[in-house]
C-alpha positions in Angstrom: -76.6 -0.7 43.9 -74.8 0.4 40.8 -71.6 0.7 42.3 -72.3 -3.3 43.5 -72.6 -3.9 39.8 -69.7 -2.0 38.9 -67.6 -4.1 41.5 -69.2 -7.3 40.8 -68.3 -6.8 36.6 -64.5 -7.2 37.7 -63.3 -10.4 38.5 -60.5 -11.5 41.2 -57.9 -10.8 38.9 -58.7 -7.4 38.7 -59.6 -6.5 41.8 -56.5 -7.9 43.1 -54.4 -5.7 40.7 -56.0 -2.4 41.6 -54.5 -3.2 45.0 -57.8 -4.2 46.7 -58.2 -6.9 49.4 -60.3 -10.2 49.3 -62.8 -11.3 52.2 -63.4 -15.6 51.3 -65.8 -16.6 54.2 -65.8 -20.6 54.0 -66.2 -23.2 56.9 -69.8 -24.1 55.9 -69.4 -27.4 56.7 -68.9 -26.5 60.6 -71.5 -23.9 60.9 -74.2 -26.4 59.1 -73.1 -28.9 61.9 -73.5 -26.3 64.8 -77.1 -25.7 63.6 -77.7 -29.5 64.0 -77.9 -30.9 60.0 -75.3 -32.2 59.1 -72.5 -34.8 61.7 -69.5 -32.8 62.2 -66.4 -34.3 60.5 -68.3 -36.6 58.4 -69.6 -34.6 55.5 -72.6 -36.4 53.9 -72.9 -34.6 50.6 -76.4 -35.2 50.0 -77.5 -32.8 52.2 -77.0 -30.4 49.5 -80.2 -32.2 47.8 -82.4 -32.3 50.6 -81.8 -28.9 52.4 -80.7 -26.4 49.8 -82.6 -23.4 51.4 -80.4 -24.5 54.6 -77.2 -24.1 52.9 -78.2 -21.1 50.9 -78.8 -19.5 54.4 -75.4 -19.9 55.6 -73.8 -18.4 52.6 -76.9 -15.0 53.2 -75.3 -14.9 56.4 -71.8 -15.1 55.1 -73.0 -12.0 52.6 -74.4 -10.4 55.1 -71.2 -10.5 57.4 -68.8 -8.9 54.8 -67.7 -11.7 52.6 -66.7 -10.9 49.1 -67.6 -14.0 47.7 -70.3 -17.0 48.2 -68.1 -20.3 47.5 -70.1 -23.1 46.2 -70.4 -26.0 48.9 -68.8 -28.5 47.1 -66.2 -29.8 49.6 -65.6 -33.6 49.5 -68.2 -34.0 46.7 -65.6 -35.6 44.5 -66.7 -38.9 42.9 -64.2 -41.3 45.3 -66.5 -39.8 48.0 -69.4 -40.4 46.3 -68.6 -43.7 45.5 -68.2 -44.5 49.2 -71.5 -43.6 50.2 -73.2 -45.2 47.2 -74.4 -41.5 45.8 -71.6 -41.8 42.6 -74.8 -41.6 40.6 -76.0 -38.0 41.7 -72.3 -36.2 41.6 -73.5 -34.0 38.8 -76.7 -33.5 40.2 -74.7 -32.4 43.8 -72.4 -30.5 42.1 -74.6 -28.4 39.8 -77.1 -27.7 42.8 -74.5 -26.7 45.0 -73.1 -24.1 42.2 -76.5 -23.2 41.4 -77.1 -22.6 45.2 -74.6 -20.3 45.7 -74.5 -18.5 42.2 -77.9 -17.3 43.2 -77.2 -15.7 46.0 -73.6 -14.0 44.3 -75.6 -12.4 41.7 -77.9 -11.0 44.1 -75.6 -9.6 46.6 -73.4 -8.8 43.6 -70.5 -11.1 44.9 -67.7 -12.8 43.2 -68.7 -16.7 42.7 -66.1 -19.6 43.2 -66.5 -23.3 42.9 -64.5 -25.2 44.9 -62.3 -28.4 44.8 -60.8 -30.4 47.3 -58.0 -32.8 48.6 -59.1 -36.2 47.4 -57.5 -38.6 49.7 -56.3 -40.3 47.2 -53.3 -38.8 46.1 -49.8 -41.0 45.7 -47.0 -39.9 43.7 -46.6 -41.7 40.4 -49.6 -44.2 40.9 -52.9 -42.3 41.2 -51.9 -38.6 39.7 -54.8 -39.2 36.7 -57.4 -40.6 38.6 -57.0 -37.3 40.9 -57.1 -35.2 37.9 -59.7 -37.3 36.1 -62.1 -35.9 39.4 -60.8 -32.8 39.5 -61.6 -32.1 35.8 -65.3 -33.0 36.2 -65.8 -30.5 38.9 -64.3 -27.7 37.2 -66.1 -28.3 34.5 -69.4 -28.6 36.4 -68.0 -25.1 37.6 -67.3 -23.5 34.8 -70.5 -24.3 33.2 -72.2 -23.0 35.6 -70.6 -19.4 35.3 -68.2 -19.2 38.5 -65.5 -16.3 38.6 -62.8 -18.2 39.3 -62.0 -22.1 41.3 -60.8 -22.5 44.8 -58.6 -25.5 45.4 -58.2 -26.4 49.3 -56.8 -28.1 52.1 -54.0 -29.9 49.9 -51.2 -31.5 52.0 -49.3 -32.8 49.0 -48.1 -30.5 46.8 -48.2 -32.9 44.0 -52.1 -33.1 44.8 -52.0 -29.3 44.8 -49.6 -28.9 41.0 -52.7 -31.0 39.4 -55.6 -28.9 40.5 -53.6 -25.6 39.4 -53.2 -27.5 36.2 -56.5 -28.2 35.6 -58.1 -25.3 36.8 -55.5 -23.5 34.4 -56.8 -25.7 31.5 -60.3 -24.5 31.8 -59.0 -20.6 31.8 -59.8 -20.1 34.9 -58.4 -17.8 37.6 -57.0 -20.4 40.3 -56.6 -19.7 44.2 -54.6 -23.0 45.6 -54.3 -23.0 49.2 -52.1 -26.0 51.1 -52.5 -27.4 54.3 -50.0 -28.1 57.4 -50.4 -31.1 59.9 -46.9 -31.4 60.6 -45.0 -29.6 63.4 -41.8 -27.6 63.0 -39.2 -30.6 62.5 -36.0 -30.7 64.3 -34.3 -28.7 61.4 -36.7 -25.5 61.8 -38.8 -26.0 58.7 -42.5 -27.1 58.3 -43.1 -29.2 55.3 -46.0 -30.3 53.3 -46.6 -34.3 53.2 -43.9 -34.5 50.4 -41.6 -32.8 52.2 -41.0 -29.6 50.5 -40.9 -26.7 52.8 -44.3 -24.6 52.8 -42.4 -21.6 51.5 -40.9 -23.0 48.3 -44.3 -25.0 47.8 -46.2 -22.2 47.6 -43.5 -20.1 45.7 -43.8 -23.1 43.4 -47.8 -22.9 42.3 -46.6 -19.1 41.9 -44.2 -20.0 39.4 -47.0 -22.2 37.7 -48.9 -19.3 37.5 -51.5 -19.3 40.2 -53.2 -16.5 41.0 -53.2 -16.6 44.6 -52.1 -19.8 46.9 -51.1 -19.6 50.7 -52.5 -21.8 53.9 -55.9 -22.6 54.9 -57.8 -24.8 57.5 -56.0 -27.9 60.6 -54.2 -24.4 62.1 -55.3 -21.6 64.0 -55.0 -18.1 63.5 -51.5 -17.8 65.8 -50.3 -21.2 64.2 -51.4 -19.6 60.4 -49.8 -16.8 61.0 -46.4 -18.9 62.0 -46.6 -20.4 58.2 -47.6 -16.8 57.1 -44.2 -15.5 58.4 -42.3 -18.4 57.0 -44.4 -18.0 53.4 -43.6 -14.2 53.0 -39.9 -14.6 53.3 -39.6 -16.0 49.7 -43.0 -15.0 48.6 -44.6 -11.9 47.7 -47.1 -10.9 50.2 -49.8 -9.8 47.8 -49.7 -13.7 46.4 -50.7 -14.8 49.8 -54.0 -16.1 51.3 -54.3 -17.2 54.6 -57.6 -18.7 56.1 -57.2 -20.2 59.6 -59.7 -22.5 61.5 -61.7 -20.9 64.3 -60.0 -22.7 66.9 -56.8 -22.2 69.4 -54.2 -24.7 68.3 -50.6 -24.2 69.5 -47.1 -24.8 68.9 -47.2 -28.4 70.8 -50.6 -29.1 69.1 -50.2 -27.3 65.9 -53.3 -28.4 63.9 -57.1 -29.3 65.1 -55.5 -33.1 64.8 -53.4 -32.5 67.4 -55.4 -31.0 70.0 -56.3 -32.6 73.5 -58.5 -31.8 76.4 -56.9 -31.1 79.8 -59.9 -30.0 81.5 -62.3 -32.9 80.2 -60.7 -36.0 78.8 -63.5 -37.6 78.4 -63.6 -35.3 75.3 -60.8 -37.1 73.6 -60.0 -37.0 70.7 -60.7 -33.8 70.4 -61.2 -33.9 66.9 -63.8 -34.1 65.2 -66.7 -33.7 67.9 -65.2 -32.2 70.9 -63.7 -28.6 68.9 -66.5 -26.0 71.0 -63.8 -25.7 73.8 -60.9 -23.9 72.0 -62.8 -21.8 69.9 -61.2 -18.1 69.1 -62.5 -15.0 70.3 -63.3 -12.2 67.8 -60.4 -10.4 69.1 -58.3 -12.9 68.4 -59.4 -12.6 64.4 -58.7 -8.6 64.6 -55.4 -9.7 66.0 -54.7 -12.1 62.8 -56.3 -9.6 60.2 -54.0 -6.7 61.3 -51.2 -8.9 61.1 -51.5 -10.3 57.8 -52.7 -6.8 56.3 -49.5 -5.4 57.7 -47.6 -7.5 55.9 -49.0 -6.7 52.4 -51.5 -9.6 51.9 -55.0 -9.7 50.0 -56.3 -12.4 50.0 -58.2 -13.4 54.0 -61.0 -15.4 54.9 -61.5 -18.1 57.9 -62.0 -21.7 57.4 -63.6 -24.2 59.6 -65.6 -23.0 62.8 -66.5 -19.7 60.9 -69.4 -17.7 62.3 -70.8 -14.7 60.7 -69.2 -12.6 64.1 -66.0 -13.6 63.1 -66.4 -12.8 59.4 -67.5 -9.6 60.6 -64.7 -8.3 62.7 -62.6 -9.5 59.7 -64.2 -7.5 57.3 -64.6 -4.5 59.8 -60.5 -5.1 61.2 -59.8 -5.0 56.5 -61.8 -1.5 56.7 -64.7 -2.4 55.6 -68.8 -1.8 57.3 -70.8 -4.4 56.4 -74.4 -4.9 56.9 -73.7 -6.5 59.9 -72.0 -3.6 61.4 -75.0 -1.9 61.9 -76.4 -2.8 65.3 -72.9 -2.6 66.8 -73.5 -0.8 69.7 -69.7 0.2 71.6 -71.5 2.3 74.1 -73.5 -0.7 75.9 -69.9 -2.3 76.0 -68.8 0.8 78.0 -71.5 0.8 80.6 -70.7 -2.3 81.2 -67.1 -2.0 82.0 -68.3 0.8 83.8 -70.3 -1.0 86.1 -67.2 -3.9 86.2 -64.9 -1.4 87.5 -67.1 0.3 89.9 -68.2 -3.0 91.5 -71.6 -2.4 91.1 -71.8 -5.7 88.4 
């Protein structure tokens, strides 16, 4: 235990500059919906009010499967959301429980704690800039009063979106991971660009010029798709400032992002997105495969966004080196006897 509190009394910052790596599980919103309590793909905040032992559950299991940090649930709970279901009243209140929620269960497993910030949908250049910010302001502050390590901001498809959450993270002294999002295909030129057209490698080399602590891709791609921005990322960006956290799901170079996707097999289950994902989920091999290519090209900073399960967070953390608590009913032999029995014809 006193080496967890040793580990837990440096923050992100210095943990990433003694050269260690970073597990972020997220994709709560996905693994709340497989477990029946929330609709996938249309994230009613409140639930944070009525089943917080629910939520704190997810992020034990998230512990439990080697994540180094418990990231508050507070995806989408931005007051333009709230406004929309008529909860703009109880913002703080979701906020603050949220944070409270999963500050608990950092401090007990002696975990780094981030609060979290979000694309707004709101976002057009040179008319709504300060009502985004205005949002993002009062959830960091929420954050920061409530003790968190450092702020993820996420699935940003603008850059300009992204620039103002680095900014205002920054102004409450926080440490700052910024992560940008992809919908877009590789256009006709070879490049993939964020929704204001700057290629992803010079937007995120931008936040790292701003001063961003780590910044990268996360969520709409899977691992194989990530890993295609990854490559482009790394060629003007150091490694080490790199996150990448894929969705759980196959997505390919014709059908890039979950947006994309379609069913061959049933198209009754069209659009595939948001209800009809369970078909192209990834296999835990297909996370090793990922981890051990991002590691090999220098990065930190890991984690898996929407569609994560505690199995995959586990072969991540086992594929970084580490042996979580879930490792420890792992049994390889069982898998052999198996095989065994494959091959001999007797299964």
């Amino acid at each position: 235990m006193a080496s967890r509190r040793l580990l837990k009394s440096r923050g992100l910052q210095e943990r990433l500059n003694a050269g260690e790596s970073i597990l972020c599980a997220e994709g709560y919103l996905l693994a709340l919906s497989r477990r029946g309590y929330i609709t996938h793909g249309v994230w009613v905040p409140e639930f944070i009010l009525e089943d917080p032992a629910i939520l704190k559950s997810v992020h034990y299991e998230m512990a439990h499967a080697g994540s180094d940090v418990i990231e508050a649930f507070q995806y989408n709970t931005h007051r333009e959301k709230m406004k929309q279901i008529g909860r703009e009243d109880d913002i703080e209140k979701i906020n603050r429980t949220a944070l409270k929620i999963a500050r608990e269960v950092a401090e007990e497993k002696n975990l780094l704690f981030a609060g979290g910030i979000s694309n707004t949908n709101q976002y057009v250049k040179g008319e709504t800039e300060e009502k985004v910010r205005a949002m993002f302001e009062e959830q960091v502050r929420w954050s920061k009063e409530e003790g968190v390590d450092y702020m993820i901001g996420e699935t940003f498809s603008f850059l300009g979106e992204a620039q103002i959450a680095l900014e205002v993270i920054q102004s409450f002294d926080l440490p700052a991971v910024v992560t940008l999002t992809v919908y877009t295909a590789r256009g006709e030129d070879g490049v993939v660009r964020t929704r204001d057209g700057v290629p992803i490698g010079e937007a995120c080399k931008d936040l790292i010029d701003r001063g961003v602590t780590i910044t990268g891709v996360n969520c709409t791609r899977g691992p194989e798709m990530t890993l295609e921005l990854v490559n482009d990322i790394v060629q003007v960006c150091p490694p080490e400032k790199i996150g990448a956290l894929p969705i759980a799901y196959r997505t390919t170079p014709k059908e890039p992002s979950f947006m994309d996707l379609t069913d061959s097999i049933c198209p009754a289950n069209n659009p595939v997105y948001p209800r009809g994902m369970e078909p192209f989920c990834i296999s835990p091999v297909e996370i090793e495969s990922f981890t051990k290519s991002c590691t090999s090209l220098g990065m930190k900073y890991l984690g898996i966004c929407c569609g994560n399960s505690g199995e995959l967070t586990r072969t991540m953390a086992e594929t970084m080196g580490r042996k979580p608590p879930a490792s420890r009913y792992l049994d390889h032999t069982q898998f052999g006897f198996l095989m065994k029995l494959k091959m001999s014809g007797e299964l």
